[in-house]
N, C-alpha and C positions, 0 to 999 in steps of 0.2 A: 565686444561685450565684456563688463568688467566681473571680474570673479571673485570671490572672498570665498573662505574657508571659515566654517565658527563649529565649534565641539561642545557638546552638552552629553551629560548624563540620565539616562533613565532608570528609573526606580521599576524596573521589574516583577512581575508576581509568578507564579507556576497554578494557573487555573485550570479547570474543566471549562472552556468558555463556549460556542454551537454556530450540513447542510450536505443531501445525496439517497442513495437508496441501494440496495444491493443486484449488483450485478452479475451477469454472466462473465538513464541517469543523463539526470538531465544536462547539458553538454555546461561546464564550467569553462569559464579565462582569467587569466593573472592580472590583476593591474599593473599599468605600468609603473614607472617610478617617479613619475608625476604626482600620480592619484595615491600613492604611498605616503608622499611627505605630510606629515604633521604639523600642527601650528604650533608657533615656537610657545606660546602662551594658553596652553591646552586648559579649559575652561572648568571649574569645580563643580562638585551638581549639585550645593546650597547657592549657588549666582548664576542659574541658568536653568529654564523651564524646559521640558523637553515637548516637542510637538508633537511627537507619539506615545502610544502605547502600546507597547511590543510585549508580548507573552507566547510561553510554551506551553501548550496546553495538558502536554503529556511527556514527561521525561523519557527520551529515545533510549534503549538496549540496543546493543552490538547484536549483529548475528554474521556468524560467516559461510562465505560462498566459494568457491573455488580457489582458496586457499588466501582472501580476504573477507576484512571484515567492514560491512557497511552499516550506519546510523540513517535509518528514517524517520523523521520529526517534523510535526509544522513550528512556522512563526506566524501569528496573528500580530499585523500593523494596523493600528489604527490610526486618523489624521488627526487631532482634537484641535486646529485650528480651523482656521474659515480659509485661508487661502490653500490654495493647491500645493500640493508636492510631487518631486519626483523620485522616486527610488532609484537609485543608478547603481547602488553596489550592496553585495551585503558578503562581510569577512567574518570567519569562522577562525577564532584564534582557540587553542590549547597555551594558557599562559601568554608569553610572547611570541610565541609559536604558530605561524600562519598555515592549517590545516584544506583549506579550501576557501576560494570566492568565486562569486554569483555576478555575474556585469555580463552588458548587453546581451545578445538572443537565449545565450543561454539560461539568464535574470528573467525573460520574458518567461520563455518556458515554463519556469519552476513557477510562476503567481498564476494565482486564483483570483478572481474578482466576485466574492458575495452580494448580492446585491442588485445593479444595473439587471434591465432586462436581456444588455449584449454586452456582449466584453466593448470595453473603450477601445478606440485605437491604438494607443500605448497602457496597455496593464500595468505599466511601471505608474502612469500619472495618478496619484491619490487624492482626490480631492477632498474638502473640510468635512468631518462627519464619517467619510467613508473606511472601507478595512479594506486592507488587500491580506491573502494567505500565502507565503511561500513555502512549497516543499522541498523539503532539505532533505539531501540522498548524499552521504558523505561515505566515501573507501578511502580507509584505514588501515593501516598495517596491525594486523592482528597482536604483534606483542607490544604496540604503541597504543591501545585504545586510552583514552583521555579519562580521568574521572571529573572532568567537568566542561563544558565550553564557555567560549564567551562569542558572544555577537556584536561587529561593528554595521552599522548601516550606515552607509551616504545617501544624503538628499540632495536636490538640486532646489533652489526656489530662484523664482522670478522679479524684481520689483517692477513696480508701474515701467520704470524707465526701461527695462529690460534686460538689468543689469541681475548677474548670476549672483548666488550665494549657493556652497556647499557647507551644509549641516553634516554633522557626526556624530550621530548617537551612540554611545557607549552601550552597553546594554549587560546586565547584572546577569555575573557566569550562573550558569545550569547545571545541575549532576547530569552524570551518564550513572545510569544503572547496568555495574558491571557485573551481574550475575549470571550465569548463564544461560541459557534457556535453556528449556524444557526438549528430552531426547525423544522419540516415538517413532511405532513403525508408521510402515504404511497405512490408510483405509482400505485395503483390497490386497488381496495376496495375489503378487506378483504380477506380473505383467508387462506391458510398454504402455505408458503414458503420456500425453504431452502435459506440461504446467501451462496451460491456459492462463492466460492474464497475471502471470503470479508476480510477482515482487520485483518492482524497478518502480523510479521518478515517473514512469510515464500510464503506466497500468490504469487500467478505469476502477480497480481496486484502491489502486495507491488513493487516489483523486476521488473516493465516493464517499464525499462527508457526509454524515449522516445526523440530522436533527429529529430527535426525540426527549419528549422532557424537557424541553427547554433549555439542553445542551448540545451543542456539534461535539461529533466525535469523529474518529475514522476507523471502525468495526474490522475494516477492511485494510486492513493495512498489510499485513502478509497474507491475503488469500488468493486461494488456489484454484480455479474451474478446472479439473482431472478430466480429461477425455483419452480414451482407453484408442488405442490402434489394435488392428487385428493379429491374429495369433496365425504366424507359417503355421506350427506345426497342425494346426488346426486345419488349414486349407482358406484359411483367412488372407485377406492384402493386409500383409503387415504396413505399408506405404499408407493407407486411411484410415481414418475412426468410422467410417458407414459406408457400403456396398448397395449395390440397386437403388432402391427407390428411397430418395434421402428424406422422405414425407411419412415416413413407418418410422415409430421408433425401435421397433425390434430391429431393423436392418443398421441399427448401429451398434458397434462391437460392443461398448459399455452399458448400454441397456441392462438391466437386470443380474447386473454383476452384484457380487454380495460386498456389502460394506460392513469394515467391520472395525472391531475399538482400535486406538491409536494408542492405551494403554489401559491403566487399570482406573477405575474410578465411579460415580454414582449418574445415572440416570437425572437430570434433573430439569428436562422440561421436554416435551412429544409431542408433535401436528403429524395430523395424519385426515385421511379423507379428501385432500385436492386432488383433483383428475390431472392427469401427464397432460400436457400439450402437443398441439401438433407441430411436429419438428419445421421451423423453417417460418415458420404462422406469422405475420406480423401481431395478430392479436393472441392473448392467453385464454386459457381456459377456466380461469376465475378473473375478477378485477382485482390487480398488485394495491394493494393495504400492507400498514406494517404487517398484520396476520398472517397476510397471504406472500409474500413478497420471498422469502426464502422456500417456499414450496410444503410439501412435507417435511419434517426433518427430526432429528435428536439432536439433543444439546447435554452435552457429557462433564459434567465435575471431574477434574483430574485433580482436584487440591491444591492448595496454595493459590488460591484464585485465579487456577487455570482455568477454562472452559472452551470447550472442540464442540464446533457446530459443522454437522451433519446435513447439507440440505439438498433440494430442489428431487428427493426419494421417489421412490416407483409409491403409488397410490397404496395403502394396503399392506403392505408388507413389513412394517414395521414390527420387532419382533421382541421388544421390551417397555417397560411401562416406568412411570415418571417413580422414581426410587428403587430402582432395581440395581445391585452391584454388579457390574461386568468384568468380566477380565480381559487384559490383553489379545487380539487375536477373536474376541467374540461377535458374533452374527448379532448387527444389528438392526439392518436392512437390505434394500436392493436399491440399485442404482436408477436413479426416475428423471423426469422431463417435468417435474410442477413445479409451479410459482413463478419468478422473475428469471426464466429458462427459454433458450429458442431452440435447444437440442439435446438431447440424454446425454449429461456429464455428472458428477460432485462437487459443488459445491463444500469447499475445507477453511475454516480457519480458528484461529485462537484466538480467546479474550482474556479479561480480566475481571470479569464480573459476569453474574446470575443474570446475564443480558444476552442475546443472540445479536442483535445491533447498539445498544443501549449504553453502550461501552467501548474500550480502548482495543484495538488488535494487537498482539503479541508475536514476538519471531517465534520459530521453532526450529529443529532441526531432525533429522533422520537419522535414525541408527547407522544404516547404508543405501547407494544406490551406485546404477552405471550412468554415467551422463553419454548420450551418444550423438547428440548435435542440439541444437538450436535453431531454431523454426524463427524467419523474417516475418513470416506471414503465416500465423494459425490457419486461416482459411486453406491454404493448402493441402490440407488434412479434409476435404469433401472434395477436390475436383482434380482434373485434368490424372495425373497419375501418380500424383500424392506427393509422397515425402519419402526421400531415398539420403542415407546419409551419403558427407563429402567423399570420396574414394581418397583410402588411405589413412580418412580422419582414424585418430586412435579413440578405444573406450574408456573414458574416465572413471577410476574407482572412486566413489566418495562415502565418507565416512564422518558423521557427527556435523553434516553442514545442509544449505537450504538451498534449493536448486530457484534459480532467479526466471524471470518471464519468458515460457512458451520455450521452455527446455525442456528435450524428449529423455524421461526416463525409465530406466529400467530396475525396476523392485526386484531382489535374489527371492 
């Protein structure tokens, strides 16, 4: 099979472009130095149409974790030809500067397929018409963050005779938004918590596009399902978040725990009235509507178009009303099992508008925490005899950083 290499530019934009619903890294390789070499005759992009359209729909911010700093952002591809493509690579340069690539399982991985009833065979294969999504999960050395990217993507195309062509899209640099994010404490004073689903390439958070409006977003980009383990000095199993009968929601240690502000800021929108469900239930205790979908909840203005959503609350116990100012540390509820929930946890995260889904997720970070292991398997946290950290593992201090998915923390 004979191969050509051809290189085109794309003309870029930075949209809000729209698919998910709210819930309870991905493995990179290097090309070799084949797939490196360039054509000697690199192609201008007034002589060359590009056969995509690639866009970021949301400028990615840094956040860091464990003494790195990681960028989560999609790329929407679109095919605008009739014949088929294939994605084979997609390069992340800083300048000339080669920061991460995307090829084989680990390329699979990171794509979305909008659209089709079932994934294709190969998620890389684009056909004319169609988008594929990839999520981009890049670690950075915290005093190297980039203030811009650029995107290279290789395609592979077919002719009748079956002879190969590799395309090269250039693709128009991006900012990085290097400001900080936003410091806060906990929801809940103190405790041991695991970070259910929280922040990695793979989380059902990461992955829960969300259409409303007639835009996709991902609302959910840094959130958190908090479920609480139990308290020794209490005569609680510290090793699980629920004892006895795991079909009661009060037999779970977070149940009815007080949740409280993450800082100072304005009330600015309250559900209340959905009944808890029954822990473990394949069905809910309402039908999931955007309404109902986040459970009970508060949606908290912290200014500069933050906003901290509060959700899936104990029925009732909501304990402020839409414009009331809070302060740091205030009682704003208790921990509940409604809405899009299968067992009393909080639902946490940040946006960027007067939206609880309807908008961009935002990184955050903690004043402080102990980091005391990380959990392969959340579910180990209801059965057999729980979760016991590694013998010998040391506790990690962390200070001004975001604890990454199904990592057990502990709040001073």
């Amino acid at each position: 099979m004979k191969r050509r290499v051809r290189k085109v530019m794309v003309a870029g934009t930075l949209s809000l472009a729209v698919i998910g619903v709210l819930t309870h890294s991905s493995a990179v390789a290097y090309l070799n130095a084949q797939a490196e070499k360039e054509p000697q005759n690199p192609a201008q992009s007034s002589s060359n149409f590009s056969p995509v359209d690639v866009t970021v729909p949301f400028v990615p911010a840094p956040v860091v974790s464990g003494g790195k700093a990681y960028l989560a952002y999609e790329l929407h591809i679109t095919n605008f030809q009739a014949r088929d493509l294939t994605l084979t690579a997609v390069e992340v340069l800083n300048g000339a500067s080669r920061i991460d690539v995307y090829q084989d399982e680990g390329l699979t991985r990171a794509l979305y397929r909008p659209g089709p009833p079932r994934d294709p065979s190969d998620k890389r294969n684009i056909s004319g018409g169609m988008t594929a999504i990839v999520f981009m999960w890049l670690t950075i050395d915290p005093a190297m963050i980039p203030s811009a990217l650029h995107h290279r993507l290789t395609f592979r195309v077919l002719d009748p005779k079956g002879n190969g062509t590799d395309t090269i899209v250039e693709c128009p640099q991006i900012d990085v938004d290097r400001e900080r994010p936003i410091v806060i404490t906990p929801p809940f004073r103190g405790g041991t918590w695991a970070a259910g689903n929280g922040p990695s390439n793979n989380s059902i958070h990461r992955r829960a596009l969300t259409v409303l409006d007639g835009r996709v977003r991902v609302p959910q980009r840094f959130a958190f399902d908090w479920f609480k383990l139990g308290d020794k000095g209490k005569g609680e199993d510290e090793a699980k978040v629920v004892h006895d009968d795991p079909y009661k929601n009060e037999n779970w240690y977070g149940y009815g725990t007080e949740i409280i502000a993450v800082a100072d800021g304005i009330v600015s929108a309250v559900k209340d009235g959905i009944p808890d469900n029954v822990p473990l239930a394949r069905s809910r205790a309402v039908p999931i509507t955007p309404e109902t979908i986040a459970g009970n909840y508060v949606f908290l203005d912290l200014g500069h178009s933050r906003f901290a959503l509060f959700a899936h609350l104990k029925p009732h116990s909501i304990r402020v009303q839409v414009g009331d100012r809070v302060r740091r540390g205030q009682i704003l509820a208790l921990l509940g099992n409604s809405g899009n929930a299968d067992s009393p946890h909080l639902h946490f995260h940040l946006v960027n508008g007067n939206s609880p889904l309807g908008t961009e997720g935002l990184p955050f970070v903690f004043e402080s925490y102990e980091l005391l292991g990380v959990l392969n398997d959340l579910g180990i946290l209801t059965r057999d005899k729980g979760w016991t950290p590694q013998p010998g593992a040391p506790v990690e201090k962390r200070t001004k950083e975001m604890p990454l998915e199904n990592a057990i923390i502990r709040f001073p």
